[in-house]
Jmol script that loads the backbone (N, CA, C; Angstrom):
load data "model"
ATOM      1  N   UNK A   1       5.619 -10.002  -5.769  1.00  0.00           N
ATOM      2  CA  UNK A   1       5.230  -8.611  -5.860  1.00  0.00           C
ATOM      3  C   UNK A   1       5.503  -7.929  -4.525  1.00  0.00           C
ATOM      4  N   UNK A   2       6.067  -6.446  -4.794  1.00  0.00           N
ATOM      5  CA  UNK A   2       6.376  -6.144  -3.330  1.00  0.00           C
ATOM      6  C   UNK A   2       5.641  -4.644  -3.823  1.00  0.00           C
ATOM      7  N   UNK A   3       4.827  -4.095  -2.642  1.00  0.00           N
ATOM      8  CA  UNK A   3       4.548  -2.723  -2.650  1.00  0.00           C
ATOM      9  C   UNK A   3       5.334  -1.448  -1.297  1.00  0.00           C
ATOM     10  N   UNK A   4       5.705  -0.490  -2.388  1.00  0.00           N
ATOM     11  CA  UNK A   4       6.333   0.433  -1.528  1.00  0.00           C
ATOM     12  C   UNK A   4       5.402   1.551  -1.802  1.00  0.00           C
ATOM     13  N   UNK A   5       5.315   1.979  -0.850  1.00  0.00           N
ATOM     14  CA  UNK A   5       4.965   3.384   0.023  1.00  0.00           C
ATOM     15  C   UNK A   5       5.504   4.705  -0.069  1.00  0.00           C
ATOM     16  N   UNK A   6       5.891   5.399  -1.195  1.00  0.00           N
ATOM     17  CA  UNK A   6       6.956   6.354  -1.111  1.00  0.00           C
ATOM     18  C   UNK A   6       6.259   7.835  -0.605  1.00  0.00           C
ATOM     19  N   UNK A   7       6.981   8.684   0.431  1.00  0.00           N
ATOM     20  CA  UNK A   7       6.749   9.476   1.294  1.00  0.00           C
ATOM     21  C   UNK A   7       5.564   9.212   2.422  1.00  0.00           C
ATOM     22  N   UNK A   8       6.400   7.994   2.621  1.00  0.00           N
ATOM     23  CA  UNK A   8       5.461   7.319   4.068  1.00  0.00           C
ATOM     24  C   UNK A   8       6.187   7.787   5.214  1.00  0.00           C
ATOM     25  N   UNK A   9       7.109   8.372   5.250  1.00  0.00           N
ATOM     26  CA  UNK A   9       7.394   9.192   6.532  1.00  0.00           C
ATOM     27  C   UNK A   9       6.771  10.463   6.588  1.00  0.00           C
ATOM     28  N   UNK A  10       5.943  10.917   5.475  1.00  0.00           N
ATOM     29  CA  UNK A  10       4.879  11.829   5.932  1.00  0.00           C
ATOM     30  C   UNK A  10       3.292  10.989   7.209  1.00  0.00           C
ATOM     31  N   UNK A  11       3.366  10.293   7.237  1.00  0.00           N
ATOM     32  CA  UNK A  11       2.348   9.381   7.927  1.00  0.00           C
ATOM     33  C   UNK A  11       2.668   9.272   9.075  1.00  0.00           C
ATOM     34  N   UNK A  12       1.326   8.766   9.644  1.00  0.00           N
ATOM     35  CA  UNK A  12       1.750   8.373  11.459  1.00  0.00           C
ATOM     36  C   UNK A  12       1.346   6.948  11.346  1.00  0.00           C
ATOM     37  N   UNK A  13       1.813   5.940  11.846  1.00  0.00           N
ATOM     38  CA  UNK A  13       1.825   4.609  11.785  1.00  0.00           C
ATOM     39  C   UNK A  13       0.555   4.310  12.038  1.00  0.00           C
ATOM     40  N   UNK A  14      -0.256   4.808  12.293  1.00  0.00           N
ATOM     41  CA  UNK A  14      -1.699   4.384  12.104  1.00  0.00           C
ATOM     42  C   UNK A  14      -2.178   4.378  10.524  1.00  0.00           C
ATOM     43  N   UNK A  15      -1.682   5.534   9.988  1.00  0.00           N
ATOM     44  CA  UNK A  15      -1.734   5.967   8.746  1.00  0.00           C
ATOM     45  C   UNK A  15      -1.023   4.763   7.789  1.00  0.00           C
ATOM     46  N   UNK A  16      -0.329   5.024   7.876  1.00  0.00           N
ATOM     47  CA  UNK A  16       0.544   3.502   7.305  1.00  0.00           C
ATOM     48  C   UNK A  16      -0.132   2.199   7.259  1.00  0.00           C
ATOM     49  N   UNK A  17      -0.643   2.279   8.464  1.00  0.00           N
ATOM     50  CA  UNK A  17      -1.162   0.556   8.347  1.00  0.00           C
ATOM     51  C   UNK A  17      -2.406   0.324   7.584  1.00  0.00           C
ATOM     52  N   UNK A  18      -3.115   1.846   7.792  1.00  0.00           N
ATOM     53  CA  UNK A  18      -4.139   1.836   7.083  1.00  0.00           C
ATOM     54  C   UNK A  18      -3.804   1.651   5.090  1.00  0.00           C
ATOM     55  N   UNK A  19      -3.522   2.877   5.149  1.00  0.00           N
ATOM     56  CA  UNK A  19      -3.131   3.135   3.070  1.00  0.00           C
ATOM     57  C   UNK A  19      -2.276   1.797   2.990  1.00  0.00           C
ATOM     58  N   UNK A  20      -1.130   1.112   3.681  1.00  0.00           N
ATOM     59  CA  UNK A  20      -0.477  -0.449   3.330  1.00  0.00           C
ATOM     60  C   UNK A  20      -1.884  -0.879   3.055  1.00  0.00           C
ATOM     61  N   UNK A  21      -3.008  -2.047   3.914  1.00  0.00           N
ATOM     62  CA  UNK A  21      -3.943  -2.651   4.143  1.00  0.00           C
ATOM     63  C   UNK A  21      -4.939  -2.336   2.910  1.00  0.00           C
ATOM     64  N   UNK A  22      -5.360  -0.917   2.635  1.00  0.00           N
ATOM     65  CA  UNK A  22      -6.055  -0.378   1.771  1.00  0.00           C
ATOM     66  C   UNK A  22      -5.393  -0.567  -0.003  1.00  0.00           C
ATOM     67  N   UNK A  23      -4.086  -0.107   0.208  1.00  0.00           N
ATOM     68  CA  UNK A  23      -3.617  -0.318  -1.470  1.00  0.00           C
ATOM     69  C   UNK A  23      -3.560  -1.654  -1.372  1.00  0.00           C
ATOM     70  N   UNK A  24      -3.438  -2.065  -0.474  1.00  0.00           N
ATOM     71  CA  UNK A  24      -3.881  -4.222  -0.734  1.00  0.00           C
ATOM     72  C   UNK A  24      -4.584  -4.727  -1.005  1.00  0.00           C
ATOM     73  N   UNK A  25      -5.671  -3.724  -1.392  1.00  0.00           N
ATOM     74  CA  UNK A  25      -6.947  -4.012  -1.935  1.00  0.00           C
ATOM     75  C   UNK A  25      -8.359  -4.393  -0.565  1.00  0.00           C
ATOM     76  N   UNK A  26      -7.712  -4.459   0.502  1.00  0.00           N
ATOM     77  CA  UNK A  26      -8.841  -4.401   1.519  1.00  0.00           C
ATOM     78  C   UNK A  26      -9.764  -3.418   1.585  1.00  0.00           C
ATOM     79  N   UNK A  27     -11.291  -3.582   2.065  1.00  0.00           N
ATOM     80  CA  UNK A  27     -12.168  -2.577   2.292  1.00  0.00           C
ATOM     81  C   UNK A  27     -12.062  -1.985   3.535  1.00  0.00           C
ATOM     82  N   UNK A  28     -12.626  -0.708   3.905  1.00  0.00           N
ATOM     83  CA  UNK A  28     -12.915  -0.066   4.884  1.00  0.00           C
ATOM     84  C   UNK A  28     -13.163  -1.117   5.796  1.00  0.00           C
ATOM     85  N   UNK A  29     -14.382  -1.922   5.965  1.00  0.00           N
ATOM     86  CA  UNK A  29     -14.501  -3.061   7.008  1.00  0.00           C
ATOM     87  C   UNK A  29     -14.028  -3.915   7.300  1.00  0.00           C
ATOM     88  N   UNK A  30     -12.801  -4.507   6.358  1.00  0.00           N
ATOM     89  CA  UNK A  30     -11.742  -5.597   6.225  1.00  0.00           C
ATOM     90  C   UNK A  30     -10.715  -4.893   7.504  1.00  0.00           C
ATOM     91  N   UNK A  31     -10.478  -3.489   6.862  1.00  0.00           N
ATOM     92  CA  UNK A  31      -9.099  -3.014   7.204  1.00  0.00           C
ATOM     93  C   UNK A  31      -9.657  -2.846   9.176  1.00  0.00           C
ATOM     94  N   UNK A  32     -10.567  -2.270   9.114  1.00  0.00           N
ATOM     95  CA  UNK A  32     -11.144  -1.773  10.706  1.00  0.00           C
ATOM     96  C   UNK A  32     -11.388  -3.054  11.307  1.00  0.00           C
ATOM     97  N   UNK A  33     -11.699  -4.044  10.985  1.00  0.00           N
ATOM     98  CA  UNK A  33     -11.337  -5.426  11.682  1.00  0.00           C
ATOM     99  C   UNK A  33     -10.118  -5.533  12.214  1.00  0.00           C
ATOM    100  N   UNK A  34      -9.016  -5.748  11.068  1.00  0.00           N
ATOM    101  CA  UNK A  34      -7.964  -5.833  11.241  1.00  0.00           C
ATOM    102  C   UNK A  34      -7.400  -5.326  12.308  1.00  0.00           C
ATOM    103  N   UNK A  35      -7.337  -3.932  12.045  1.00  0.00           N
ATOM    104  CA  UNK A  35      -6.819  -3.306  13.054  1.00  0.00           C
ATOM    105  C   UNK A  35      -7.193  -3.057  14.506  1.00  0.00           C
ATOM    106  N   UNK A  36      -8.840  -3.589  14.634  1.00  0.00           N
ATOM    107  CA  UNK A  36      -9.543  -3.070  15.691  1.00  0.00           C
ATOM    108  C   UNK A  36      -9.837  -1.727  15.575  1.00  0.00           C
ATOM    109  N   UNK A  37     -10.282  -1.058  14.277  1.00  0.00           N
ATOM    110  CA  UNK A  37     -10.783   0.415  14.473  1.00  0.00           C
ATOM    111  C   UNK A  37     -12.573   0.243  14.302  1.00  0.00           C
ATOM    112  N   UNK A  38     -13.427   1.519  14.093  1.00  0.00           N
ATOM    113  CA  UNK A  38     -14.215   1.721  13.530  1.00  0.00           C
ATOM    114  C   UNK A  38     -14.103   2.039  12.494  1.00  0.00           C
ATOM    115  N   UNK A  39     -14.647   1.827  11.185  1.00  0.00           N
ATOM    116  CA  UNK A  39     -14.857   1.503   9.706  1.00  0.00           C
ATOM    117  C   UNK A  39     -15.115   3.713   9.550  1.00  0.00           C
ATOM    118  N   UNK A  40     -15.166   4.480  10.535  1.00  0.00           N
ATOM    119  CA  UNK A  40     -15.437   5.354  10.015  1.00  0.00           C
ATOM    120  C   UNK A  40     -13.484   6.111  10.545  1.00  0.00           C
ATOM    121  N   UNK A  41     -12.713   5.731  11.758  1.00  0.00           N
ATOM    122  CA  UNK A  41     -11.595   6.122  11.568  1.00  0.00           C
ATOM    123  C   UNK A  41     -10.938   5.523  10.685  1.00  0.00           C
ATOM    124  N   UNK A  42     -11.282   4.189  10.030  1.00  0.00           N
ATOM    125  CA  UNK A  42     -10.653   3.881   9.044  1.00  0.00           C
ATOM    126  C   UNK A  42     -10.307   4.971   7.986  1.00  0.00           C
ATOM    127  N   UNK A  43     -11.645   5.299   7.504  1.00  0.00           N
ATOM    128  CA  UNK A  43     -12.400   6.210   6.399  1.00  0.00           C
ATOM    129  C   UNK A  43     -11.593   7.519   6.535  1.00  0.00           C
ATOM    130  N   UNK A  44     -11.066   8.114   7.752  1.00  0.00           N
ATOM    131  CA  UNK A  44     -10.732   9.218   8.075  1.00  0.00           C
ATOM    132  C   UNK A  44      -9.093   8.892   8.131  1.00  0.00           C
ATOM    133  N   UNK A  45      -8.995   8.074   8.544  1.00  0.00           N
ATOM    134  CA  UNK A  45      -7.166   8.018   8.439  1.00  0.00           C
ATOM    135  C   UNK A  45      -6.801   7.881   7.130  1.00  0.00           C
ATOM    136  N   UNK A  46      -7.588   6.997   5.925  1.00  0.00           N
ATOM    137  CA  UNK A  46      -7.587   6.824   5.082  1.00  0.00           C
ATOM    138  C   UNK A  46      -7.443   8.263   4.003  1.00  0.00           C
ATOM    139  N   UNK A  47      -8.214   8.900   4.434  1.00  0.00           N
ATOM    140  CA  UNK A  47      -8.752  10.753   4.081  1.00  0.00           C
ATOM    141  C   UNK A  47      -6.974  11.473   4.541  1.00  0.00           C
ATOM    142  N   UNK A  48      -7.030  11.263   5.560  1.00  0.00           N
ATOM    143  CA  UNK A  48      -5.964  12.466   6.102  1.00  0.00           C
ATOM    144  C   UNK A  48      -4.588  11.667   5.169  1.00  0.00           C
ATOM    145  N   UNK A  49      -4.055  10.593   5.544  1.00  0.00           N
ATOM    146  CA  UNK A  49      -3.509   9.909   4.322  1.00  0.00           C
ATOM    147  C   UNK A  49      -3.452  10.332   2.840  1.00  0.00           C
ATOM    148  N   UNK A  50      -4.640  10.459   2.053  1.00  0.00           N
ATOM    149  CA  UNK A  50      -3.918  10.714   1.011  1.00  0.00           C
ATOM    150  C   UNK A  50      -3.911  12.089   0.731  1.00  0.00           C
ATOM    151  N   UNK A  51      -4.494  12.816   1.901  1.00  0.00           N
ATOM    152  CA  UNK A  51      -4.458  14.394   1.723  1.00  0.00           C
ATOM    153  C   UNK A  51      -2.666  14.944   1.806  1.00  0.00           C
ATOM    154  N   UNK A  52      -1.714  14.269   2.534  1.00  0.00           N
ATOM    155  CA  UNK A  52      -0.431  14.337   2.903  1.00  0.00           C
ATOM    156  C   UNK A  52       0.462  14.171   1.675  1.00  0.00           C
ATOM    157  N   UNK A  53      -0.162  13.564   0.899  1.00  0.00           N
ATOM    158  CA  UNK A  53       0.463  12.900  -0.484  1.00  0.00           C
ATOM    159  C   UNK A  53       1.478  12.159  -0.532  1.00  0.00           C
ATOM    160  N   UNK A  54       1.432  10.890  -0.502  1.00  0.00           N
ATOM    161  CA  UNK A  54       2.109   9.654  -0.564  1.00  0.00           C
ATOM    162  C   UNK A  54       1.855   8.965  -1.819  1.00  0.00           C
ATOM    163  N   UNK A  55       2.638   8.174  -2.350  1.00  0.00           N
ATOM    164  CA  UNK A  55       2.830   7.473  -3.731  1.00  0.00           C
ATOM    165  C   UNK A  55       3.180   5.870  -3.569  1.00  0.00           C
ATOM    166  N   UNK A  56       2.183   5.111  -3.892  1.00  0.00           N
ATOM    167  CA  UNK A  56       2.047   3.842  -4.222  1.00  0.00           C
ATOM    168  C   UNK A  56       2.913   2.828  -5.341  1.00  0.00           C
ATOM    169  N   UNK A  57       3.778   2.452  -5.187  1.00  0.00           N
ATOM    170  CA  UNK A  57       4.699   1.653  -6.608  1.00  0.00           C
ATOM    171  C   UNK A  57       4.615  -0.068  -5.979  1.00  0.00           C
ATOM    172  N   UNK A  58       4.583  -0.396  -6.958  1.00  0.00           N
ATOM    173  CA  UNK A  58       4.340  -1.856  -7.127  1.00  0.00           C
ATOM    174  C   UNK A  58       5.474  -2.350  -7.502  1.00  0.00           C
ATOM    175  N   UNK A  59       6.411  -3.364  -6.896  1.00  0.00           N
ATOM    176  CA  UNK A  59       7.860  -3.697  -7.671  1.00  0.00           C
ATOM    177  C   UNK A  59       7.210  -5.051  -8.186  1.00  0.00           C
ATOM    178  N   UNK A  60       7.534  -5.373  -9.058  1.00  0.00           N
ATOM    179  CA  UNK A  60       7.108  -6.684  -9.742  1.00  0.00           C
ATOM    180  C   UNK A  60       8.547  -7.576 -10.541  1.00  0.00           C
ATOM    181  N   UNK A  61       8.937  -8.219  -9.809  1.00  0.00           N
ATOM    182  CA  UNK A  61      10.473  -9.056 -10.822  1.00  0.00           C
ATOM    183  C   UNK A  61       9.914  -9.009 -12.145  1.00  0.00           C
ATOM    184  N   UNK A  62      10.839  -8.746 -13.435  1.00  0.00           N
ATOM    185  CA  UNK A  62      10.365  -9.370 -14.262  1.00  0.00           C
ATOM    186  C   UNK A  62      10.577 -10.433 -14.982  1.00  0.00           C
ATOM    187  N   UNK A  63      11.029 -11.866 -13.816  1.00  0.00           N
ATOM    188  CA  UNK A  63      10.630 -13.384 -14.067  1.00  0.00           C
ATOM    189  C   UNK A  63       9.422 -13.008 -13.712  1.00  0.00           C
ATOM    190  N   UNK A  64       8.579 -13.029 -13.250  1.00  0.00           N
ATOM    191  CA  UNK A  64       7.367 -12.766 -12.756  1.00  0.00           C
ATOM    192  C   UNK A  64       6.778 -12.759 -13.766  1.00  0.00           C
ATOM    193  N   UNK A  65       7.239 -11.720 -14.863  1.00  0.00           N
ATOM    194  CA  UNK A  65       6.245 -11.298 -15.705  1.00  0.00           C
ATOM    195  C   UNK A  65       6.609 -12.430 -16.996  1.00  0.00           C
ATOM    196  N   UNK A  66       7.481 -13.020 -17.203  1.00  0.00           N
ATOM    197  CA  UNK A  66       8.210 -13.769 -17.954  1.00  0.00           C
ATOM    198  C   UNK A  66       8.658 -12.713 -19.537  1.00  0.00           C
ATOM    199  N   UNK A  67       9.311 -11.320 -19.142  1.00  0.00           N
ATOM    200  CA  UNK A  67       9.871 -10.839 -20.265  1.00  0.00           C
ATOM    201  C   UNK A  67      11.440 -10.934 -19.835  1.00  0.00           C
ATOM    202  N   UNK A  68      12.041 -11.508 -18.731  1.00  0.00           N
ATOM    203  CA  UNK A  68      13.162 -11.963 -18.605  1.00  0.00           C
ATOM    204  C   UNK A  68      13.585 -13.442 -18.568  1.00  0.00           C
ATOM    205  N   UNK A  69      14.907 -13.216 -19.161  1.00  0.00           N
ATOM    206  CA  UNK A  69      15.032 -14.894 -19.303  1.00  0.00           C
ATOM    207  C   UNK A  69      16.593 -14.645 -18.211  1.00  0.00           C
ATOM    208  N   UNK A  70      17.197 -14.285 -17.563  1.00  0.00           N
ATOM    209  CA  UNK A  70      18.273 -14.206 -16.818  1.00  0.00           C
ATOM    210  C   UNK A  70      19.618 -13.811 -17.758  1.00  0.00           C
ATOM    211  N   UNK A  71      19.369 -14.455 -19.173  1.00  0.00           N
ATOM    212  CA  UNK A  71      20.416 -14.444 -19.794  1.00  0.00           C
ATOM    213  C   UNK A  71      20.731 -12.845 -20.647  1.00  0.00           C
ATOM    214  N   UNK A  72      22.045 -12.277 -21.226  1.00  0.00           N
ATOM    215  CA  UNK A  72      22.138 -11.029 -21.652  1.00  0.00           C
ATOM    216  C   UNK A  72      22.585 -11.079 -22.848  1.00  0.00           C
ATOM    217  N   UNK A  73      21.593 -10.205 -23.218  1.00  0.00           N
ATOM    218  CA  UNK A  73      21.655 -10.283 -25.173  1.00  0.00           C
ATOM    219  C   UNK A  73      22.866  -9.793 -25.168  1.00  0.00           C
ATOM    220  N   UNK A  74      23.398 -10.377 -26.615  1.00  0.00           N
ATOM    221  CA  UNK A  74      24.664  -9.919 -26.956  1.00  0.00           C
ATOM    222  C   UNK A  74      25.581  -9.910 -27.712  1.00  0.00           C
TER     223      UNK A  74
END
end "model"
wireframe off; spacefill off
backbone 0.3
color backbone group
């Protein structure tokens, strides 16, 4: 599984690391560890983030999902 970020060059790399970390399913206190913030700039980068409007997509192979078999109907 790979996640992309689309209009993440609206962000400032703080921003980024945060909404990445966060759509990963981490909490506010996970992510402010991580990074070394406080759990409340988390909260706020997190805020200004999706106020900018950025879009979350999930690429998923689909061997992954097993509705591909490699081979082509035919």
């Amino acid at each position: 599984m790979q996640i992309e970020i689309r209009g993440a060059e609206k962000l400032s790399f703080r921003e980024r690391q945060v909404v990445t970390l966060k759509e990963m399913g981490l909490s506010n206190e996970e992510v402010a560890r991580r990074l070394n913030l406080s759990i409340s700039s988390v909260a706020t980068l997190y805020h200004r983030a999706r106020t900018k409007g950025y879009q979350v997509v999930i690429v998923i192979p689909g061997e992954t999902l097993g509705i591909f078999t490699g081979e082509e109907d035919g």
